[in-house]
C-alpha positions as CSV (number, residue, x, y, z in Angstrom):
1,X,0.0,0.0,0.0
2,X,2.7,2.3,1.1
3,X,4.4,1.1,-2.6
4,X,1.2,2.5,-4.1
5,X,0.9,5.5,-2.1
6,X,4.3,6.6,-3.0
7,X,4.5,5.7,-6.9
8,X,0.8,7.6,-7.0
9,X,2.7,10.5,-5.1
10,X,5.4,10.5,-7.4
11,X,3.2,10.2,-11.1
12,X,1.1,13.2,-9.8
13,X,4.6,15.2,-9.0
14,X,5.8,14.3,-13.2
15,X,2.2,15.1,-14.4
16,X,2.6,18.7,-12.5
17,X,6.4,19.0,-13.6
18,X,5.1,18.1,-17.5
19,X,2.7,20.7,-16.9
20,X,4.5,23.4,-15.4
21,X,6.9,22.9,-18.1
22,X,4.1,23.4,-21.1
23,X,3.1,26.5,-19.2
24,X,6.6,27.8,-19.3
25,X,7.0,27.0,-22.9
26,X,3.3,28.7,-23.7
27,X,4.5,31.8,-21.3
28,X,7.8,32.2,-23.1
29,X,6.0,32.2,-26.6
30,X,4.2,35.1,-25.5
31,X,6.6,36.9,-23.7
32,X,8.7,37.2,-26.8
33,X,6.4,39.5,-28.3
34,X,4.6,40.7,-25.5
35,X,5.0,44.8,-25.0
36,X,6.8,45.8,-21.1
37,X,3.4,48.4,-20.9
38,X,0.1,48.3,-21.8
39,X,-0.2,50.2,-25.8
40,X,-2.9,51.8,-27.6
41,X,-3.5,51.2,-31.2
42,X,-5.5,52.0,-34.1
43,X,-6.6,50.0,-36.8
44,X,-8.7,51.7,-39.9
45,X,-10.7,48.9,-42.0
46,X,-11.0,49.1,-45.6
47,X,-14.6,48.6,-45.0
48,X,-17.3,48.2,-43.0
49,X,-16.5,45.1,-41.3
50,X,-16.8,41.8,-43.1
51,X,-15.3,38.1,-42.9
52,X,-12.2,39.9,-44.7
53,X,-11.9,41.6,-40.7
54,X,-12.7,38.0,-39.3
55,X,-9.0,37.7,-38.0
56,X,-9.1,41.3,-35.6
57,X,-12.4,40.6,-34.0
58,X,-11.6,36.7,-33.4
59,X,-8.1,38.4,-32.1
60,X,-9.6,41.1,-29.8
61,X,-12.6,38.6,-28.4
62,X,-10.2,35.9,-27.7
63,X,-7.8,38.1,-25.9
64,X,-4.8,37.7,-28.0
65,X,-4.0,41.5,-28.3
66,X,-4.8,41.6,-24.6
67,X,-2.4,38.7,-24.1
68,X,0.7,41.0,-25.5
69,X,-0.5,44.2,-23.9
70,X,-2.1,45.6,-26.5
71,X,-5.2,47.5,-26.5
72,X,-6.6,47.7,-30.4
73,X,-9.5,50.4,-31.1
74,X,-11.1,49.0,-34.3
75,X,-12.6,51.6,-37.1
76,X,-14.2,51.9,-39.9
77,X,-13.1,54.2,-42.9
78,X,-14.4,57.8,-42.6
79,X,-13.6,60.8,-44.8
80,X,-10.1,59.4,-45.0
81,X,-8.3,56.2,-46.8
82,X,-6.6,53.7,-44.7
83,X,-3.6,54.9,-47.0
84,X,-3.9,58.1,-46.4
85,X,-4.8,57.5,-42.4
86,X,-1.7,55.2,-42.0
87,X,1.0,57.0,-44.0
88,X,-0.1,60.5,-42.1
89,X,0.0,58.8,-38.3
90,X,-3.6,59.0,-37.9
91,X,-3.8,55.9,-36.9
92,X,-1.2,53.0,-36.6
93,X,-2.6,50.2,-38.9
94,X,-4.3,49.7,-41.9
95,X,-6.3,47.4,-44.2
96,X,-5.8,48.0,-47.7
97,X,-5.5,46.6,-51.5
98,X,-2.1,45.8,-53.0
99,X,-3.4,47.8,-55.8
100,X,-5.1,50.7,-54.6
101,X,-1.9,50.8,-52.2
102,X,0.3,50.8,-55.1
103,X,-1.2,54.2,-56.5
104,X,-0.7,55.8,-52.9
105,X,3.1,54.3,-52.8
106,X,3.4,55.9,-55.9
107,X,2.4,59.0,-54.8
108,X,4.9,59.0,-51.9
109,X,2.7,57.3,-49.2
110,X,4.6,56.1,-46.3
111,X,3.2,52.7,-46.2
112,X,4.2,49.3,-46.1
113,X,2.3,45.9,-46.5
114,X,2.9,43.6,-43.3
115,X,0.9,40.9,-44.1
116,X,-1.5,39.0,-46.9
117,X,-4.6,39.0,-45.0
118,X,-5.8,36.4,-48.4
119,X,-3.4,34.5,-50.0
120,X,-5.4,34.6,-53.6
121,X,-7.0,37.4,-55.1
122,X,-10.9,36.5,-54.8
123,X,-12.4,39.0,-56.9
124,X,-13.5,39.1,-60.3
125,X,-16.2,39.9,-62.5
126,X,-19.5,39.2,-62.4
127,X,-23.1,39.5,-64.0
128,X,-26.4,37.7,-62.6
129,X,-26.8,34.6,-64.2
130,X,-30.4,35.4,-65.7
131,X,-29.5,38.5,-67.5
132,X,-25.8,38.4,-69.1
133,X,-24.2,34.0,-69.2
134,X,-20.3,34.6,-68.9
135,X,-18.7,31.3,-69.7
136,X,-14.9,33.4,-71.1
137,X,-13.6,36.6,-70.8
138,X,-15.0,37.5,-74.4
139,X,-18.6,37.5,-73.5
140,X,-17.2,40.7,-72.1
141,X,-16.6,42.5,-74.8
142,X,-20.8,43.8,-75.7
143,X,-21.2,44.3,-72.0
144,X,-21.7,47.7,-69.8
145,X,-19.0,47.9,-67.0
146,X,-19.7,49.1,-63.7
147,X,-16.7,50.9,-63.0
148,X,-15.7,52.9,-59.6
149,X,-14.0,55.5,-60.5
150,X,-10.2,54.0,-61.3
151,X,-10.9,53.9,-65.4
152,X,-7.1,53.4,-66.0
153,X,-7.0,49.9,-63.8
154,X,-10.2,48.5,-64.6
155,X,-10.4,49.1,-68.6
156,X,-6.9,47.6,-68.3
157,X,-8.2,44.7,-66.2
158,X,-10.9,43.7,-68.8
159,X,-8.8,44.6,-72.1
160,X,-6.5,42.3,-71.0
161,X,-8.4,39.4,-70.2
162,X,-10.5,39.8,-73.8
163,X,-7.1,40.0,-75.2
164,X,-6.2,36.9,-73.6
165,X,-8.9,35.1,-75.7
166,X,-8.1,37.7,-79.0
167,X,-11.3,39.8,-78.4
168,X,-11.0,43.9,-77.7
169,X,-12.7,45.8,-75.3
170,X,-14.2,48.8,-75.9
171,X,-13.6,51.2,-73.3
172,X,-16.5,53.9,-73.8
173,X,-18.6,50.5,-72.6
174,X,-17.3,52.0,-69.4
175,X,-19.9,53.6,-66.9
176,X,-18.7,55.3,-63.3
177,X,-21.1,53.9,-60.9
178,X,-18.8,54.9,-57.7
179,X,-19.7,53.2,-54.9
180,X,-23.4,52.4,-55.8
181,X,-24.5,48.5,-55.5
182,X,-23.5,46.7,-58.6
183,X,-25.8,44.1,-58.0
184,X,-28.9,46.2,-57.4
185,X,-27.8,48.1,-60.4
186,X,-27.3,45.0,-62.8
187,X,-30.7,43.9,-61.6
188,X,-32.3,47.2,-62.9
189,X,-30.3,46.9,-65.7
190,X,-28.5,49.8,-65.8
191,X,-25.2,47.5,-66.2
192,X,-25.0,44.2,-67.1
193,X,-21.5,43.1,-65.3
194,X,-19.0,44.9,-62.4
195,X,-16.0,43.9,-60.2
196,X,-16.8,42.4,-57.1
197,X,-15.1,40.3,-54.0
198,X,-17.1,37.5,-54.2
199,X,-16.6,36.3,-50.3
200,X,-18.8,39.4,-49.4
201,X,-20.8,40.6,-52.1
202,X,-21.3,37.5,-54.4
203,X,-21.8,35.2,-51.4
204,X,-23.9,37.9,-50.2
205,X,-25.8,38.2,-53.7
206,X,-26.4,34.2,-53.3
207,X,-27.9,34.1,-50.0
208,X,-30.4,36.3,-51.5
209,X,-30.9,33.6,-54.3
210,X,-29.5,36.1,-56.8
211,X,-27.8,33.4,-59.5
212,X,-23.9,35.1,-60.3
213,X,-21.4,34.0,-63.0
214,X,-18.3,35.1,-62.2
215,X,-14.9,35.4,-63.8
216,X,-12.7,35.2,-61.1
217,X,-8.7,36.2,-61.8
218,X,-7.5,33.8,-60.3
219,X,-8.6,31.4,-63.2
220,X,-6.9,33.4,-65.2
221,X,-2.9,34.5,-63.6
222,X,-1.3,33.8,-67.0
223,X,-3.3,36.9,-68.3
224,X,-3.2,39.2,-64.7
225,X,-0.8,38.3,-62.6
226,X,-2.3,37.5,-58.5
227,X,-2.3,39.8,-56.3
228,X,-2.5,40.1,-51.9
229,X,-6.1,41.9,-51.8
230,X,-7.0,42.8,-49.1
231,X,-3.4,43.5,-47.4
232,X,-2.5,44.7,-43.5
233,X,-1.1,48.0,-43.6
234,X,1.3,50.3,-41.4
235,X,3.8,53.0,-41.9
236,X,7.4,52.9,-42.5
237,X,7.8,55.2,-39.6
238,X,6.1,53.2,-37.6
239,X,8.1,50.2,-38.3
240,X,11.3,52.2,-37.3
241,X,10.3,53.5,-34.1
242,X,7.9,51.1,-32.8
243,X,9.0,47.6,-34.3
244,X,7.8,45.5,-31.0
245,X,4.5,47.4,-31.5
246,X,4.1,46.3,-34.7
247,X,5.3,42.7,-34.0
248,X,3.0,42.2,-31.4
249,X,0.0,43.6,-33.7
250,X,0.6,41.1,-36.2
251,X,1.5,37.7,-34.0
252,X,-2.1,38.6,-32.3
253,X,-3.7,39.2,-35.7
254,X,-2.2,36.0,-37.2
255,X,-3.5,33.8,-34.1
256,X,-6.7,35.5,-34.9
257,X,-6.8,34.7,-38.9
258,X,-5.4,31.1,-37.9
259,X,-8.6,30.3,-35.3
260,X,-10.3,31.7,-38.3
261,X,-9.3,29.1,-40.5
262,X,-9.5,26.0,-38.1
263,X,-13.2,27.2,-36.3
264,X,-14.8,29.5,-39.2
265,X,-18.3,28.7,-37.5
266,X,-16.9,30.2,-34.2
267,X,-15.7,32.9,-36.0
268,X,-18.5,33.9,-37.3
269,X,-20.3,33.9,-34.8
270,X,-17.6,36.6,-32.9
271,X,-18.0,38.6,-35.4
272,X,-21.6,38.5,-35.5
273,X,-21.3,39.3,-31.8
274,X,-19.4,42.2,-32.5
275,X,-20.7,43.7,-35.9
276,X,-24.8,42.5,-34.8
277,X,-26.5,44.4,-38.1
278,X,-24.7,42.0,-40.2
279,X,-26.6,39.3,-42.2
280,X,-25.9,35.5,-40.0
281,X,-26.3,33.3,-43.2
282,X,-24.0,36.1,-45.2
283,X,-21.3,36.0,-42.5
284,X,-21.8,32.4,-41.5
285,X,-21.4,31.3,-45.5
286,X,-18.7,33.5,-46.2
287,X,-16.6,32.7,-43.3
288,X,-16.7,29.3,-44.2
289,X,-15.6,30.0,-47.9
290,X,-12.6,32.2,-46.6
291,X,-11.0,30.2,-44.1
292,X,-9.9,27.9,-47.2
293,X,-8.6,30.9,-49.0
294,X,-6.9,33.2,-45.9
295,X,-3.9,31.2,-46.0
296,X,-4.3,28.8,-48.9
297,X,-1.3,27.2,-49.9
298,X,1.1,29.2,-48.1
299,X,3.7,28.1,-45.2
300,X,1.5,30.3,-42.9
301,X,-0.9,33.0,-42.6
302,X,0.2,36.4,-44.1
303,X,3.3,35.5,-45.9
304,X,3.8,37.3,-49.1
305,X,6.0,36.1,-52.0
306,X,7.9,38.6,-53.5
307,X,7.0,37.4,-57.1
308,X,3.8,38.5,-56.3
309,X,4.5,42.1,-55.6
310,X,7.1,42.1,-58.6
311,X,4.4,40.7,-60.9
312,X,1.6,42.7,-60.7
313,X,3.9,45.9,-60.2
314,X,5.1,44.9,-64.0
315,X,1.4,44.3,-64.8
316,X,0.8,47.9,-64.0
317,X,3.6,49.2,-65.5
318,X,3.5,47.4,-68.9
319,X,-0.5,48.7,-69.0
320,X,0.7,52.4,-68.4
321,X,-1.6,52.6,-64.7
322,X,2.0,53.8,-63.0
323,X,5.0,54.8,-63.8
324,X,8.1,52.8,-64.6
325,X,10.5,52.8,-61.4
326,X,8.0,54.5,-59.5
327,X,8.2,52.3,-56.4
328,X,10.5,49.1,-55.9
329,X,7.7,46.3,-55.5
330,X,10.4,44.5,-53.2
331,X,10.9,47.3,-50.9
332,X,6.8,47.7,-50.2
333,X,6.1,44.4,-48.5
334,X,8.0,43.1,-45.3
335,X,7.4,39.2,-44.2
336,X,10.0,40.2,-41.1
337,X,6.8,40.8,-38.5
338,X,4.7,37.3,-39.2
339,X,5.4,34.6,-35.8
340,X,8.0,32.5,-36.3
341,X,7.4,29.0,-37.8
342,X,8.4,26.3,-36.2
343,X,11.4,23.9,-36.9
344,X,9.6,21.2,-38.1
345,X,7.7,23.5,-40.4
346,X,10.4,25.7,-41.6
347,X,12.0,22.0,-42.4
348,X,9.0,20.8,-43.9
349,X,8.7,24.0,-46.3
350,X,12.0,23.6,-47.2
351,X,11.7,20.2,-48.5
């Protein structure tokens, strides 16, 4: 008995030891990024929120921020551009679009892409089903674009995929809706097809058992090139004075988009808790549909190759939407604030 007694003693002591020992490991992971003092920081969305944002919300609910002593105020765009907002010190980070961030790098911006909040670009264009079929890229070419407002980008967008399949687009076809509803106004006919990101508007379009074809550019990277849409945003200035700011930010948001990806239902319903005027079978479908896609075949979540940032740069370039030289696509991006893989991962990769 005394034999039993003692050997019971002594499993319970290794069980507490093995325990101890994960909590140590789990503390020293977040003590490597963890801030001395509690900091205060800003993040504009692109948007109003949407399962693109799933990754923040999941983040500030699930107290990763709060875990490295950050306190993250969450808002939605205004009279100002994330662009402009970050790149001025308005506020700290950012959501924006490799292209639209392109033109404000261009124009001297002080910005620079942290992170690929979606590995593959997930827009396209689309038309409702019942009105305009779009089976190719040429059943374009008779159709009325809804544009919104960036003529130079988008007529480049479409010639290019009609020239992929030797048709031409004709660009008075070309009608500035700005930031109207393209699906309300291809139901009243007043265009027949528009860009949209189909994990928001054409899952949103479905739900409402409005039928979409959609040409989405990913089917198509030997014509346009992919590109990181939507990307996490923060200033150059800020990455040189506050770089444990900034690495802290990210290692919280990534925890954040990777429960996104292995609970979408969960996540969902945080967001839904936070953001309660959205639509539950919008948010609940599209959440599901993006956790494939927010880290797709990448090593991790928010890693950004530099081929993509030098390919669609040239895109832009060769289709006269900016300058030659006017920014260096591999000085833009930075991969240097994403958490640490581990070993047997970076090992894995490797292979």
């Amino acid at each position: 008995m005394k034999h039993r007694l003692l050997l019971s003693t002594l499993l319970l002591t290794l069980i507490g030891l093995s325990l101890a020992l994960v909590q140590a490991q789990d503390d020293d992971m977040v003590s490597d990024a963890r801030l001395d003092e509690l900091t205060s920081v800003q993040l504009m969305l692109d948007f109003t929120p949407n399962t693109n944002h799933t990754g923040f919300y999941v983040a500030q609910a699930n107290g990763y921020y709060e875990d490295l002593n950050l306190e993250v105020e969450i808002l939605e765009p205004a009279d100002i551009l994330p662009e402009q907002a970050v790149s001025t010190g308005v506020v700290d980070f950012g959501v924006g679009f490799q292209e639209f961030s392109t033109f404000a790098m261009v124009d001297g911006a002080d910005i620079v892409s942290i992170a690929a909040m979606i590995q593959e670009n997930t827009s396209g264009f689309a038309s409702l089903s019942e009105e305009n079929t779009l089976e190719s890229p040429a059943d374009l070419a008779p159709l009325t674009y809804g544009g919104f407002s960036i003529p130079g980008l988008e007529n480049a967008m479409i010639e290019t995929l009609l020239a992929c399949e030797d048709a031409e687009w004709d660009s008075t076809n070309y009608q500035d809706i700005g930031f109207a509803d393209p699906i309300e106004l291809m139901g009243l006919n007043r265009i027949d097809f528009a860009w949209i990101f189909y994990a928001w508007q054409g899952i949103g379009a479905e739900v409402d058992d409005q039928a979409l074809d959609v040409l989405f550019f990913s089917d198509y990277q030997d014509c346009i090139p992919n590109y990181y849409t939507p990307i996490l945003i923060t200033s150059g200035e800020m990455i040189d004075t506050d770089p444990d700011v900034v690495r802290a930010f990210v290692e919280a948001t990534a925890r954040g988009y990777e429960f996104a990806i292995e609970d979408p239902e969960t996540s969902a319903e945080i967001l839904l808790d936070a953001v309660p005027e959205l639509d539950e079978a919008l948010v609940t479908e599209s959440a599901l549909w993006l956790s494939e896609r927010y880290q797709g075949e990448a090593e991790q979540w928010g890693v950004q190759d530099p081929a993509v940032w030098e390919g669609f740069t040239a895109f832009m370039v060769e289709n006269g939407i900016i300058p030659e030289d006017s920014i260096d696509p591999l000085a833009v991006f930075t991969n240097d604030f994403l958490p640490a893989l581990p070993e047997d991962e970076e090992t894995e990769t490797d292979e």
